[in-house]
N, CA, C and O atoms as a Maestro MAE file, in Angstrom:
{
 s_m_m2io_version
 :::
 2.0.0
}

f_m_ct {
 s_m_title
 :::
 protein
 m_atom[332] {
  # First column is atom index #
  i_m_mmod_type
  r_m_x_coord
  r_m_y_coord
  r_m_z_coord
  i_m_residue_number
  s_m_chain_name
  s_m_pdb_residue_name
  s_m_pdb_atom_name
  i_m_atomic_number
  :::
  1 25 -12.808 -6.335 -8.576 1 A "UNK " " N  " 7
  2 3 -11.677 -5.639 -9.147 1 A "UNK " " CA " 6
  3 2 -12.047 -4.206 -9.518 1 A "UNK " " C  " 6
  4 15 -11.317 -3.215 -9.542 1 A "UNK " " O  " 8
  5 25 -13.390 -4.323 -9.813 2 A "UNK " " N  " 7
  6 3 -13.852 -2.268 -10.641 2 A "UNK " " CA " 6
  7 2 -13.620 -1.409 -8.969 2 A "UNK " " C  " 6
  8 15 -13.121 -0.288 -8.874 2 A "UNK " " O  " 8
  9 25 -14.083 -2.196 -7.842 3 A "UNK " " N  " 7
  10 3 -13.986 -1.217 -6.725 3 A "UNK " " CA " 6
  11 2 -12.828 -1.161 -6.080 3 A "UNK " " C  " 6
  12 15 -12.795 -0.488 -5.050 3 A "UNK " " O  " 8
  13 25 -11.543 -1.891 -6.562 4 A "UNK " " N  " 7
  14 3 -10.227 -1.992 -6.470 4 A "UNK " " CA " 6
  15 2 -9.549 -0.077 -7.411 4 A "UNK " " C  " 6
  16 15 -9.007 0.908 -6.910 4 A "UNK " " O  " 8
  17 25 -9.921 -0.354 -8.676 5 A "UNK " " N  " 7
  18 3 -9.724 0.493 -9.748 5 A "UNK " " CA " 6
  19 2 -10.399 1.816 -9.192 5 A "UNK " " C  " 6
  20 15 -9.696 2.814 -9.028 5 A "UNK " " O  " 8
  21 25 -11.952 1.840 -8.856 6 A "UNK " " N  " 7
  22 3 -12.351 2.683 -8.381 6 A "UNK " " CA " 6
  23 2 -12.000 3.545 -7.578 6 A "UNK " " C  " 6
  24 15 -11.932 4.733 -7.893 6 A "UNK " " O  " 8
  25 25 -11.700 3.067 -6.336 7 A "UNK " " N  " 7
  26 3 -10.775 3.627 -5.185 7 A "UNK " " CA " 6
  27 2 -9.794 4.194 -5.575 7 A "UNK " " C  " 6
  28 15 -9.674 5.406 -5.395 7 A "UNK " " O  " 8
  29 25 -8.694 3.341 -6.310 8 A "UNK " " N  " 7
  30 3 -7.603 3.823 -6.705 8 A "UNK " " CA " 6
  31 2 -7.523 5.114 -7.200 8 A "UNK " " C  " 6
  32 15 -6.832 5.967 -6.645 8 A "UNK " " O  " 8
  33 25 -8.413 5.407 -8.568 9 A "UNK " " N  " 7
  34 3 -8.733 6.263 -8.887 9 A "UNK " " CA " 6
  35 2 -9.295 7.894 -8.501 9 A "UNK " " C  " 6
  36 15 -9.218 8.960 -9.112 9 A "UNK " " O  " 8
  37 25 -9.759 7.581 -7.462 10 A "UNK " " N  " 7
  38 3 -10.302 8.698 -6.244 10 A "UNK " " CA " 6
  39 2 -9.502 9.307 -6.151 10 A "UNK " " C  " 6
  40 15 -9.314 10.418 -6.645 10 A "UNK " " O  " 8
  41 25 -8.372 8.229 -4.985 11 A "UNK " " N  " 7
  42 3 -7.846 8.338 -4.314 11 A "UNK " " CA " 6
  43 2 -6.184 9.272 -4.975 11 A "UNK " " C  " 6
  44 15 -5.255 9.902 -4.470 11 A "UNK " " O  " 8
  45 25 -6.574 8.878 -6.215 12 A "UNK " " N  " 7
  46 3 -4.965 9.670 -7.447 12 A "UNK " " CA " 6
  47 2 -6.116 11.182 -7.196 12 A "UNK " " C  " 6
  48 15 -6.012 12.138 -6.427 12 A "UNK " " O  " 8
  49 25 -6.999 10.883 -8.059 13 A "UNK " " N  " 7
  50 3 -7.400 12.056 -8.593 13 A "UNK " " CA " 6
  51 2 -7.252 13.379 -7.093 13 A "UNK " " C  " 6
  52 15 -6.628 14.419 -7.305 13 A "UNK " " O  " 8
  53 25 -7.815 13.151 -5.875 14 A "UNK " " N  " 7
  54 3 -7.801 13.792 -4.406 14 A "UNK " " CA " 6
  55 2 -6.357 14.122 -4.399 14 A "UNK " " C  " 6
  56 15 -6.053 15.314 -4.438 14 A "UNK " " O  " 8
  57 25 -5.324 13.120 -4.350 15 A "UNK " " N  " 7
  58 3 -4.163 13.407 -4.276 15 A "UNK " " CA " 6
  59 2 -3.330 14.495 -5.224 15 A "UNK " " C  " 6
  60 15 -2.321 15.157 -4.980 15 A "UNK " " O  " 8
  61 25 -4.307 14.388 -6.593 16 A "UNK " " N  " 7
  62 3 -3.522 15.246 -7.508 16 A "UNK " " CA " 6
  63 2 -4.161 16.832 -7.235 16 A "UNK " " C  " 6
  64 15 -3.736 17.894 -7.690 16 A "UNK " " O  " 8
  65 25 -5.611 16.538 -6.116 17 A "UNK " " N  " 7
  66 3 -6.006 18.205 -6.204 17 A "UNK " " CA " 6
  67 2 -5.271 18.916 -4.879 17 A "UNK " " C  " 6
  68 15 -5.216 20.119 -4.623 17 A "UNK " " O  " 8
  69 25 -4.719 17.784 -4.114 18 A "UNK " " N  " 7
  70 3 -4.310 18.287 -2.937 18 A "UNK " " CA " 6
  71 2 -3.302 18.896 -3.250 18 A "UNK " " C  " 6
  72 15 -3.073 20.058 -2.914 18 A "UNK " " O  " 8
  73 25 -2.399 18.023 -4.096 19 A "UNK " " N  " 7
  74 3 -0.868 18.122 -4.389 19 A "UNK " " CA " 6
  75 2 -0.801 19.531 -4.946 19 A "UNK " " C  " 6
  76 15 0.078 20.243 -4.461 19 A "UNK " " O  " 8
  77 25 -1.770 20.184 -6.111 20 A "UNK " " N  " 7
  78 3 -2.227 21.415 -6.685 20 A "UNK " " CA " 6
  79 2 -2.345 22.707 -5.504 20 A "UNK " " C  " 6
  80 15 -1.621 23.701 -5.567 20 A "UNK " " O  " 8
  81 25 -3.034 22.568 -4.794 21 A "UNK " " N  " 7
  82 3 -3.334 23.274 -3.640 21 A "UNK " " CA " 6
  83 2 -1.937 23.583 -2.740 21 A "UNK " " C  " 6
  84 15 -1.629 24.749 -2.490 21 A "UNK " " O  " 8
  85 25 -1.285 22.681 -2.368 22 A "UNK " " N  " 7
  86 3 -0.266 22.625 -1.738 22 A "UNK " " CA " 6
  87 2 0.880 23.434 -2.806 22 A "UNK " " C  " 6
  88 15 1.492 24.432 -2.426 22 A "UNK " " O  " 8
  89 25 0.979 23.098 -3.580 23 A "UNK " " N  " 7
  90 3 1.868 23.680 -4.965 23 A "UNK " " CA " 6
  91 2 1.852 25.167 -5.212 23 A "UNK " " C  " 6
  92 15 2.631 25.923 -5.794 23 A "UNK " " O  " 8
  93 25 0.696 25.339 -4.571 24 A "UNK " " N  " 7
  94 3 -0.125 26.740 -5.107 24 A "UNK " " CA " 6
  95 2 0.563 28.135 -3.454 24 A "UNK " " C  " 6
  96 15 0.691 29.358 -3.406 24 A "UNK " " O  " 8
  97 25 0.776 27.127 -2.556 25 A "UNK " " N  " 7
  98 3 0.812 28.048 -1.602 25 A "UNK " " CA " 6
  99 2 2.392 27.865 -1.091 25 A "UNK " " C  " 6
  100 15 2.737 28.302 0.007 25 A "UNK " " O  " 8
  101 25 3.295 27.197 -1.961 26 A "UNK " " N  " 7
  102 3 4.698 26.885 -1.709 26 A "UNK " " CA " 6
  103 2 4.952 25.903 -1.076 26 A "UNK " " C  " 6
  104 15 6.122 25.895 -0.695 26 A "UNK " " O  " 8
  105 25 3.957 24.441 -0.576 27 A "UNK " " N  " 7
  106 3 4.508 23.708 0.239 27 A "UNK " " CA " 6
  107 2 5.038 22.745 -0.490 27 A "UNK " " C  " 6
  108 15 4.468 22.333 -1.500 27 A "UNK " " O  " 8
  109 25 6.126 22.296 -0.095 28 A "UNK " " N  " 7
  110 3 6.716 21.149 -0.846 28 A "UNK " " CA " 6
  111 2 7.044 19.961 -0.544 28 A "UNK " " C  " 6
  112 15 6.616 20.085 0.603 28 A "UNK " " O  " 8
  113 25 7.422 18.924 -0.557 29 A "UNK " " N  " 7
  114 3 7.725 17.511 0.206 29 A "UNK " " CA " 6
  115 2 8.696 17.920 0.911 29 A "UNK " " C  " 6
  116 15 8.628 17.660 2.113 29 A "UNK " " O  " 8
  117 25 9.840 18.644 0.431 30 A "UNK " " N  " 7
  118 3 10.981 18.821 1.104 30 A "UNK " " CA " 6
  119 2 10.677 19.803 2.442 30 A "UNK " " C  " 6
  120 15 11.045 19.447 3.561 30 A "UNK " " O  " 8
  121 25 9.901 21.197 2.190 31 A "UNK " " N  " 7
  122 3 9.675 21.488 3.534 31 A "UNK " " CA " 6
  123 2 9.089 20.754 4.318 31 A "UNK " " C  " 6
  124 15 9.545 20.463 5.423 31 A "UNK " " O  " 8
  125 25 7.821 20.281 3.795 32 A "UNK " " N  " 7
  126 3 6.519 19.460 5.144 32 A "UNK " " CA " 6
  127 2 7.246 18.573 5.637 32 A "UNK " " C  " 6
  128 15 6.936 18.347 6.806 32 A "UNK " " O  " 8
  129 25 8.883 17.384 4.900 33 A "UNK " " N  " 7
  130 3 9.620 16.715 5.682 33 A "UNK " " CA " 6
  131 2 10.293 17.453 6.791 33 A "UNK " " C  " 6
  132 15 10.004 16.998 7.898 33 A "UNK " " O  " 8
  133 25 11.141 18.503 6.797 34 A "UNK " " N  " 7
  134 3 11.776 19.718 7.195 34 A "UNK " " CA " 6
  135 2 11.315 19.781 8.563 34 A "UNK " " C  " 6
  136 15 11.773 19.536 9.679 34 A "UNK " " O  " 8
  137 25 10.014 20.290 7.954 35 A "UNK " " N  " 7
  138 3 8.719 20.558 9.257 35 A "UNK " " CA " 6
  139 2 8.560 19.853 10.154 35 A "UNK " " C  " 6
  140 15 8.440 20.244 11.315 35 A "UNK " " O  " 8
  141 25 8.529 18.631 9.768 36 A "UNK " " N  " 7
  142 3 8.653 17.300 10.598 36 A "UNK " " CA " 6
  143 2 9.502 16.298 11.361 36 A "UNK " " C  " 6
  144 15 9.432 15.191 11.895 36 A "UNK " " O  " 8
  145 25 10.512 17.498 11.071 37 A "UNK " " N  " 7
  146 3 11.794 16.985 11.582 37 A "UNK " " CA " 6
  147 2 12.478 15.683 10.498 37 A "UNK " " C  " 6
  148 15 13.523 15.120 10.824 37 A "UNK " " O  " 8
  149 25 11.800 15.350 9.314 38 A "UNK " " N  " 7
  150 3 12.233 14.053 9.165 38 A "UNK " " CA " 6
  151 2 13.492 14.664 7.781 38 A "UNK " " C  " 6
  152 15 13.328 15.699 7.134 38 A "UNK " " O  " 8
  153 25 14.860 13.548 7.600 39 A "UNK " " N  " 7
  154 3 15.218 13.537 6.287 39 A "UNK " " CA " 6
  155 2 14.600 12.714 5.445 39 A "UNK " " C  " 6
  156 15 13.757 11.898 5.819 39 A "UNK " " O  " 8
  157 25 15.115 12.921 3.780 40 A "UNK " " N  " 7
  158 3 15.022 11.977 3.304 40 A "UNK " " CA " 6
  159 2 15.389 10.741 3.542 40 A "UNK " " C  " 6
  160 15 14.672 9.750 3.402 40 A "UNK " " O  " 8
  161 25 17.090 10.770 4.095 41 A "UNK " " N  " 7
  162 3 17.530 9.626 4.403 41 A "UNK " " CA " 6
  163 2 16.917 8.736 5.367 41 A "UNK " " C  " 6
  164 15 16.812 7.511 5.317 41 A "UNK " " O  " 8
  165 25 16.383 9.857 6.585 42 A "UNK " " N  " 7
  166 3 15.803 9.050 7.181 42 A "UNK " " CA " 6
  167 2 14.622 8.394 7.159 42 A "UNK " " C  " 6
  168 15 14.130 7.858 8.152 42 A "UNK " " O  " 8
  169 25 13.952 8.410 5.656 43 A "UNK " " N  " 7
  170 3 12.534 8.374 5.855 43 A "UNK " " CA " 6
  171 2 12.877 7.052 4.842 43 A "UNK " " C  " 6
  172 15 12.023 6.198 4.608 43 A "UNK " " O  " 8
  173 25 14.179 7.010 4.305 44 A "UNK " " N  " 7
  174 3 14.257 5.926 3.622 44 A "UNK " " CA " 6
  175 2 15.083 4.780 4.638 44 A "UNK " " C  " 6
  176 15 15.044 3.556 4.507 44 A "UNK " " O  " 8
  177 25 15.525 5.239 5.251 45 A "UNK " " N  " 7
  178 3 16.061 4.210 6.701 45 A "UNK " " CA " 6
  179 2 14.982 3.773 7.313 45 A "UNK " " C  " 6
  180 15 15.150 2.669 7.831 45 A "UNK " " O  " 8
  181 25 13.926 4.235 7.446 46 A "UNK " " N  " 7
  182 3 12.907 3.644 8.094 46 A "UNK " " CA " 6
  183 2 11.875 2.521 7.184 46 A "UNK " " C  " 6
  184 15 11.352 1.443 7.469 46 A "UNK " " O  " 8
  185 25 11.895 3.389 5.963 47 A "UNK " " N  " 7
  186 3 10.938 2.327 5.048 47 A "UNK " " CA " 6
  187 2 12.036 1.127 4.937 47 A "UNK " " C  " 6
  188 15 11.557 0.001 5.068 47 A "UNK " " O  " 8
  189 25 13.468 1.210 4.709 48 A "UNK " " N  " 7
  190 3 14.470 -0.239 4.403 48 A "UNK " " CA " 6
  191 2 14.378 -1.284 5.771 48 A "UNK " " C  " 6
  192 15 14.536 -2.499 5.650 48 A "UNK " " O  " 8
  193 25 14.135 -0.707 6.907 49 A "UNK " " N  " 7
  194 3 14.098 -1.325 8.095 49 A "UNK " " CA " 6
  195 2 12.476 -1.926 8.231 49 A "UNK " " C  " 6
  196 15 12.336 -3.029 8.760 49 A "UNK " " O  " 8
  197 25 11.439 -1.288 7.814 50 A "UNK " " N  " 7
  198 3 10.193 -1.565 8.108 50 A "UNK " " CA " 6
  199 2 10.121 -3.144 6.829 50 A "UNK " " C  " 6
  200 15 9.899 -4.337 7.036 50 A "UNK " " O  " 8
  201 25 10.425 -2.371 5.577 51 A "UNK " " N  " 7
  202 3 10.563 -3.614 4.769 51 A "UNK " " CA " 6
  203 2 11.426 -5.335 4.895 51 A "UNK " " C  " 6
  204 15 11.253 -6.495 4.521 51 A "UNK " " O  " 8
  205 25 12.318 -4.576 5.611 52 A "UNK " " N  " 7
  206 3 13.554 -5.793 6.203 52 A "UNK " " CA " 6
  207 2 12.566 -6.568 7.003 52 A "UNK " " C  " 6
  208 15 12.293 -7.751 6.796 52 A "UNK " " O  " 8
  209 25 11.916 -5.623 8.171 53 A "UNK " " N  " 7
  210 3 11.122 -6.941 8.891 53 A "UNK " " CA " 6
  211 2 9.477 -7.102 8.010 53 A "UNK " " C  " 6
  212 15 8.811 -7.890 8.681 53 A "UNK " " O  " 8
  213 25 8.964 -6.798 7.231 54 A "UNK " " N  " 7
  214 3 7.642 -7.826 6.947 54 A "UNK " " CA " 6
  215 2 8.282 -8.460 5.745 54 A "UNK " " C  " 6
  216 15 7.621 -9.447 5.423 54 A "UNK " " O  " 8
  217 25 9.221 -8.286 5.032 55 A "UNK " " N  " 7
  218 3 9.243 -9.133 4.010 55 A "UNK " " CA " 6
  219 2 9.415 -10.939 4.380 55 A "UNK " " C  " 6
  220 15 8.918 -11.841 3.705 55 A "UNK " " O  " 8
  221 25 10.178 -11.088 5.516 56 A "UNK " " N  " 7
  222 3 10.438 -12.584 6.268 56 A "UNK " " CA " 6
  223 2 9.073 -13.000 6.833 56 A "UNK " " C  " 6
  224 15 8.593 -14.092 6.528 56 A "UNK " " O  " 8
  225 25 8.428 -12.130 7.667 57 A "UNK " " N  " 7
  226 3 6.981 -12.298 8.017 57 A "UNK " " CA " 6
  227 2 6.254 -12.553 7.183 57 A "UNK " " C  " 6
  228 15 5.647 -13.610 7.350 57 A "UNK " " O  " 8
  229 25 5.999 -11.903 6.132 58 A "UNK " " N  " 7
  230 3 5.177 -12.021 4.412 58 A "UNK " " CA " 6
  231 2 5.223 -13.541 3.944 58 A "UNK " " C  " 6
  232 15 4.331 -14.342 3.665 58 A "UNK " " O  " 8
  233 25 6.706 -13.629 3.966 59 A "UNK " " N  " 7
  234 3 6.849 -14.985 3.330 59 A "UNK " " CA " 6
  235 2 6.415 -16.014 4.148 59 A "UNK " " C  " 6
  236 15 5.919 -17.051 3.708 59 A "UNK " " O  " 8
  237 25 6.570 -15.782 5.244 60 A "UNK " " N  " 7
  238 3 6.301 -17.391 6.341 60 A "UNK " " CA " 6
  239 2 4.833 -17.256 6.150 60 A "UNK " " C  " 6
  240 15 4.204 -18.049 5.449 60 A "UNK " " O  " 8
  241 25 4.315 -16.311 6.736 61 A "UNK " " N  " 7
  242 3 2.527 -16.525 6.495 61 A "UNK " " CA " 6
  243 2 2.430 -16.526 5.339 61 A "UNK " " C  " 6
  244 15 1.410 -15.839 5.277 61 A "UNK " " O  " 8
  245 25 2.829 -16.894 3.630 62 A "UNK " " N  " 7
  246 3 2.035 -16.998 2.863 62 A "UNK " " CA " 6
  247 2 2.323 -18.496 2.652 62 A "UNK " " C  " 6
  248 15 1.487 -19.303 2.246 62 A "UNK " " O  " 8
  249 25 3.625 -18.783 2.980 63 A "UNK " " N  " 7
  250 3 4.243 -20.549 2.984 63 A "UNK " " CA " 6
  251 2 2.588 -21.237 4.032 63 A "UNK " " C  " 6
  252 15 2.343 -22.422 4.256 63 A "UNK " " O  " 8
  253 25 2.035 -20.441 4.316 64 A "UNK " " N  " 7
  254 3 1.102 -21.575 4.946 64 A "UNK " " CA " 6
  255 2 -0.090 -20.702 4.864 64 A "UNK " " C  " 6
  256 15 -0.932 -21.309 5.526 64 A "UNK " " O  " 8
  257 25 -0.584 -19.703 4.455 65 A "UNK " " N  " 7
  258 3 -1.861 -19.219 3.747 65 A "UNK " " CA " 6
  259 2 -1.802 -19.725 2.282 65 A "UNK " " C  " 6
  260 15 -2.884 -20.143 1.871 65 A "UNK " " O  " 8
  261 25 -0.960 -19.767 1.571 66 A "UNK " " N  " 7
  262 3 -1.282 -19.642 -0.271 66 A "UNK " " CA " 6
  263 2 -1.945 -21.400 0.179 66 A "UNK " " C  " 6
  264 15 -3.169 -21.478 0.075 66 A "UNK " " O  " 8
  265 25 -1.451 -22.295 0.494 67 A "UNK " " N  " 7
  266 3 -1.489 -23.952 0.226 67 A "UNK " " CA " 6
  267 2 -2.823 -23.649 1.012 67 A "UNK " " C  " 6
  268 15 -3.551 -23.036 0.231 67 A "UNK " " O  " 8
  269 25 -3.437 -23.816 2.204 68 A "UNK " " N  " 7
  270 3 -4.694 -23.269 2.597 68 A "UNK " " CA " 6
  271 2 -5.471 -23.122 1.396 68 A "UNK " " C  " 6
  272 15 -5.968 -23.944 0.626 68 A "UNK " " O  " 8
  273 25 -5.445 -21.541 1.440 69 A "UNK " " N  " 7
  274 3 -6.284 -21.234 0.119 69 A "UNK " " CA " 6
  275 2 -6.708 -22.016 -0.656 69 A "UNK " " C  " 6
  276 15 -7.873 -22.411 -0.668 69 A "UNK " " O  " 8
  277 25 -5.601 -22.447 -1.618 70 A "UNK " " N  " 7
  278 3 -5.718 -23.458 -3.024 70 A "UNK " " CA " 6
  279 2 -6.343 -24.417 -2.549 70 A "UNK " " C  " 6
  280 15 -7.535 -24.211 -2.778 70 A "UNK " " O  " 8
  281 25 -6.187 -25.483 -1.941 71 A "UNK " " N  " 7
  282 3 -6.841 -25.869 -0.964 71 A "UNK " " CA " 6
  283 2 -8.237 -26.006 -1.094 71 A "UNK " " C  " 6
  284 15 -8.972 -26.696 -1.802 71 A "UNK " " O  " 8
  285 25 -8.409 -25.116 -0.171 72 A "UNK " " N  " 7
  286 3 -9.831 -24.805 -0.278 72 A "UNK " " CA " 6
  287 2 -10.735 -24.153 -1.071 72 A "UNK " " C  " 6
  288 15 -11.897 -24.063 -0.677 72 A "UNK " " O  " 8
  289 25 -10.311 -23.544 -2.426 73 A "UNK " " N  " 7
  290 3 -10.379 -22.912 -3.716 73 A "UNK " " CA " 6
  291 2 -10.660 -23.920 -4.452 73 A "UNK " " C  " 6
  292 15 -11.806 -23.842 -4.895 73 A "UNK " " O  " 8
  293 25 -9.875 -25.196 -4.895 74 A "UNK " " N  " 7
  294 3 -10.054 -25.985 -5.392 74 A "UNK " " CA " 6
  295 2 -11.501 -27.194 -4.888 74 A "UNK " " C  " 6
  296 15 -12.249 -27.780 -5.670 74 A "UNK " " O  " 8
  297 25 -11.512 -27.257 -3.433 75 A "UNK " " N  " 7
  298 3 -12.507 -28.176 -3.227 75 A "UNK " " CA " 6
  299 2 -13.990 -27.675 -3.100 75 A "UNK " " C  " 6
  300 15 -15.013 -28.353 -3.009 75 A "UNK " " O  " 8
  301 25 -13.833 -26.232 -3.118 76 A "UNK " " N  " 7
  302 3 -15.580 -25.974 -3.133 76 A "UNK " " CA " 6
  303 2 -15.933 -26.279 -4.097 76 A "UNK " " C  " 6
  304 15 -15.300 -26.410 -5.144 76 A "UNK " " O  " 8
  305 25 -17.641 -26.533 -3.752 77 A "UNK " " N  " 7
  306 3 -18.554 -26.745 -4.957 77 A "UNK " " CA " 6
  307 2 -18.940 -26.250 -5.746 77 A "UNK " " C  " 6
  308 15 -19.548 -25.191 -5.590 77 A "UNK " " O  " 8
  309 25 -18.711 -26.916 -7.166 78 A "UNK " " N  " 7
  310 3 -19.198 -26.477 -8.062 78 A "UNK " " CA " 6
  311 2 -20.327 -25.251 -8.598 78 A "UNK " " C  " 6
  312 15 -21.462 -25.362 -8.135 78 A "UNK " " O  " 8
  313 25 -20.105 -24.267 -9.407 79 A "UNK " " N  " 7
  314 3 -20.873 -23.141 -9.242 79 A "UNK " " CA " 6
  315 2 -21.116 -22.510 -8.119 79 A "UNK " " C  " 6
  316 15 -22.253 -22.054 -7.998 79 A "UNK " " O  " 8
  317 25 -20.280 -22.337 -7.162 80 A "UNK " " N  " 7
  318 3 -20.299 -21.671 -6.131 80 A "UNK " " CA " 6
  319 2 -19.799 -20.531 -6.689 80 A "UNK " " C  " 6
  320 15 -19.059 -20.633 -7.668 80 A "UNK " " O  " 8
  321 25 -20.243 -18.808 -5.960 81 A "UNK " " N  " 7
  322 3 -19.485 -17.400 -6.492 81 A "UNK " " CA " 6
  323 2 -18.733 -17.177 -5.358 81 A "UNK " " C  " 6
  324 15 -19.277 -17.079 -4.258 81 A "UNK " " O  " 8
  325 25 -17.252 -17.064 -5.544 82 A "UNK " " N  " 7
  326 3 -17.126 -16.147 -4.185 82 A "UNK " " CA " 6
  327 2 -17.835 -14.500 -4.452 82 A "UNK " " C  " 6
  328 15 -17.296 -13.501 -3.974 82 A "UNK " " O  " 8
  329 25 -18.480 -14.466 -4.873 83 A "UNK " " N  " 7
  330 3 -18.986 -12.959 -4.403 83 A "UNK " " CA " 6
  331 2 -20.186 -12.895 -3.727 83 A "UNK " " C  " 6
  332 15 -20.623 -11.808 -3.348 83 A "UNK " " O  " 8
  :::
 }
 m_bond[331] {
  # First column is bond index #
  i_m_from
  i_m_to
  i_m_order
  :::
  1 1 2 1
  2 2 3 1
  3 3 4 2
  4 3 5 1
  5 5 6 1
  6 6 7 1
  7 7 8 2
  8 7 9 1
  9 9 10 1
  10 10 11 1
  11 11 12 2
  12 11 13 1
  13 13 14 1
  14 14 15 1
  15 15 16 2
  16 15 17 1
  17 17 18 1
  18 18 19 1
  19 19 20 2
  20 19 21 1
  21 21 22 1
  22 22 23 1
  23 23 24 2
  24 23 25 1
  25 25 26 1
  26 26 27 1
  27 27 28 2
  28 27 29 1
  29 29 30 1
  30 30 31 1
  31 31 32 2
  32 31 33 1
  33 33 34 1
  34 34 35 1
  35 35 36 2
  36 35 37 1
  37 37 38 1
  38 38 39 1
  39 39 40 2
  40 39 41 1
  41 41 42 1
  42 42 43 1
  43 43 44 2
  44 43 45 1
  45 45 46 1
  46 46 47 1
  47 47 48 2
  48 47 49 1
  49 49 50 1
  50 50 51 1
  51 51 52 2
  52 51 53 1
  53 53 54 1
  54 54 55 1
  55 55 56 2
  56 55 57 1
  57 57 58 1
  58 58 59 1
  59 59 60 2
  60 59 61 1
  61 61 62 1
  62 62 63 1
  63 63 64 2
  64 63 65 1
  65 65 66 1
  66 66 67 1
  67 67 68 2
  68 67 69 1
  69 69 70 1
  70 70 71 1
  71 71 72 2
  72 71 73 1
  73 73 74 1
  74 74 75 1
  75 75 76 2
  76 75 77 1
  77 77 78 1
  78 78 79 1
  79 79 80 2
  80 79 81 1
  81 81 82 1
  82 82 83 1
  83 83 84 2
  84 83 85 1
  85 85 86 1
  86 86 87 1
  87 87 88 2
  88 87 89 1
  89 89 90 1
  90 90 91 1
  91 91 92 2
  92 91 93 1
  93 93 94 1
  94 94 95 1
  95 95 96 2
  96 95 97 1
  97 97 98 1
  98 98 99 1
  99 99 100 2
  100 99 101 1
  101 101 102 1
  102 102 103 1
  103 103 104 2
  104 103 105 1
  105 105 106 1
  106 106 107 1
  107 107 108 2
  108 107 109 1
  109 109 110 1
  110 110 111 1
  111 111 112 2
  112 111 113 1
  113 113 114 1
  114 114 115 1
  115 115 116 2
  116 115 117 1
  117 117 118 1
  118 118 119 1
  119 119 120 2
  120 119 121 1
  121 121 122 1
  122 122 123 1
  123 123 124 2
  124 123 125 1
  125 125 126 1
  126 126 127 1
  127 127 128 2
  128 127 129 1
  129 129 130 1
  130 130 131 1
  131 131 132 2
  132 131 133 1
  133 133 134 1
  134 134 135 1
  135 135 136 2
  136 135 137 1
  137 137 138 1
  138 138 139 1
  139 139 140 2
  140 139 141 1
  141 141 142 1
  142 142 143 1
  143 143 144 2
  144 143 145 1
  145 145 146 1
  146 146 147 1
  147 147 148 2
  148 147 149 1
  149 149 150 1
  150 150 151 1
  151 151 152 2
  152 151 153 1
  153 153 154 1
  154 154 155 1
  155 155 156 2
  156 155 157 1
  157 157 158 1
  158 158 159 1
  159 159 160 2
  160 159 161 1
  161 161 162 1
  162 162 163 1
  163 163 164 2
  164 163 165 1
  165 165 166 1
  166 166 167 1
  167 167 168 2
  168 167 169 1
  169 169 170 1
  170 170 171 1
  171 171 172 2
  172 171 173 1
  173 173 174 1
  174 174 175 1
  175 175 176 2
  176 175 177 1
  177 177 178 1
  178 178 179 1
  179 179 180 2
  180 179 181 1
  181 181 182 1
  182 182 183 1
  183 183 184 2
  184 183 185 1
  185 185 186 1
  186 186 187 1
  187 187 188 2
  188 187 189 1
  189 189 190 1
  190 190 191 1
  191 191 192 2
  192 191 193 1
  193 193 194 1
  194 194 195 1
  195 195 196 2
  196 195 197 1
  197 197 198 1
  198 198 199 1
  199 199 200 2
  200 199 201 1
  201 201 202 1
  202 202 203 1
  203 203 204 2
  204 203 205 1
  205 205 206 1
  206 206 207 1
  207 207 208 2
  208 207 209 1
  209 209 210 1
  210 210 211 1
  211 211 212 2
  212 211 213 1
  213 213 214 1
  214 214 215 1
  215 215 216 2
  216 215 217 1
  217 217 218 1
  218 218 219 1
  219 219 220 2
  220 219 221 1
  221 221 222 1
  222 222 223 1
  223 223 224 2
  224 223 225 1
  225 225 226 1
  226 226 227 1
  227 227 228 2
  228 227 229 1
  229 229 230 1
  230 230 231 1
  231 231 232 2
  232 231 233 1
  233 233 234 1
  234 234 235 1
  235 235 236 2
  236 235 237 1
  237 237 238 1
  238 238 239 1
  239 239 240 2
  240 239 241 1
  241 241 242 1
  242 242 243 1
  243 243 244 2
  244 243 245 1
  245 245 246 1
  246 246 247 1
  247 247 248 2
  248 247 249 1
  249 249 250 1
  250 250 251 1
  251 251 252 2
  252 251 253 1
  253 253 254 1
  254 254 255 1
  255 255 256 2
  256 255 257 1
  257 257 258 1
  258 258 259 1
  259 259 260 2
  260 259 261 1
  261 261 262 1
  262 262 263 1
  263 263 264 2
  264 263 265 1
  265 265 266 1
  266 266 267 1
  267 267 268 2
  268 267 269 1
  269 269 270 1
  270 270 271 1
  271 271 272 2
  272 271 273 1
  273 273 274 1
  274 274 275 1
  275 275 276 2
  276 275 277 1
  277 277 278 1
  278 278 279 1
  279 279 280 2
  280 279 281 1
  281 281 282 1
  282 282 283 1
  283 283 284 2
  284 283 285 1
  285 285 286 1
  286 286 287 1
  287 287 288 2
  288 287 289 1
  289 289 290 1
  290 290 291 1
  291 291 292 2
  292 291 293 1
  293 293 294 1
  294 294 295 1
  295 295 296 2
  296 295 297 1
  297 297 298 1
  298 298 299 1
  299 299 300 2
  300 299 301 1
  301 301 302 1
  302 302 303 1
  303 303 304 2
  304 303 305 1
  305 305 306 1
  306 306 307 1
  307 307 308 2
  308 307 309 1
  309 309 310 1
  310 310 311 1
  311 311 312 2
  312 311 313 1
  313 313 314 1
  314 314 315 1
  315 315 316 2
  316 315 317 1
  317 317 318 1
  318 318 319 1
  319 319 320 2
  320 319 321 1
  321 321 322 1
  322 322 323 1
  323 323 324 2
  324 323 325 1
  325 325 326 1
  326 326 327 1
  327 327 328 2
  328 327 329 1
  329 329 330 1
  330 330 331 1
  331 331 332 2
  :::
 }
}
């Protein structure tokens, strides 16, 4: 979990010097979308469509990964680490 947190952390802090840098020379989300041809709308049409299809996928593979798991979580031996 610390190299979960860790990463995370980097990965804000990089983002917040980039975001600074970028801030500094006028670029903004709204142009670099612009730039890219993309809208907002469309960038949220794509994430509602991308989400529409893994959320059904998500669920079917976990209906038969989570029971797996437990599963096999529960029957290892004693004092075993997963690490």
């Amino acid at each position: 979990m610390w190299r979960v947190m860790h990463t995370t952390a980097k990965v804000a802090v990089a983002s917040l010097i980039v975001g600074t840098i970028f801030g500094h020379f006028g670029i903004t989300l709204e142009t670099l979308a612009n730039e890219l041809g993309l809208s907002f709308e469309r960038v949220g049409a794509l994430v509602e469509r991308a989400f529409g299809w893994a959320m059904p996928n998500l669920v079917l593979g976990a209906v038969i990964i989570v029971p797996i798991w437990a599963l096999v979580y529960i029957l290892r031996p004693p004092g075993q680490s997963s690490e």
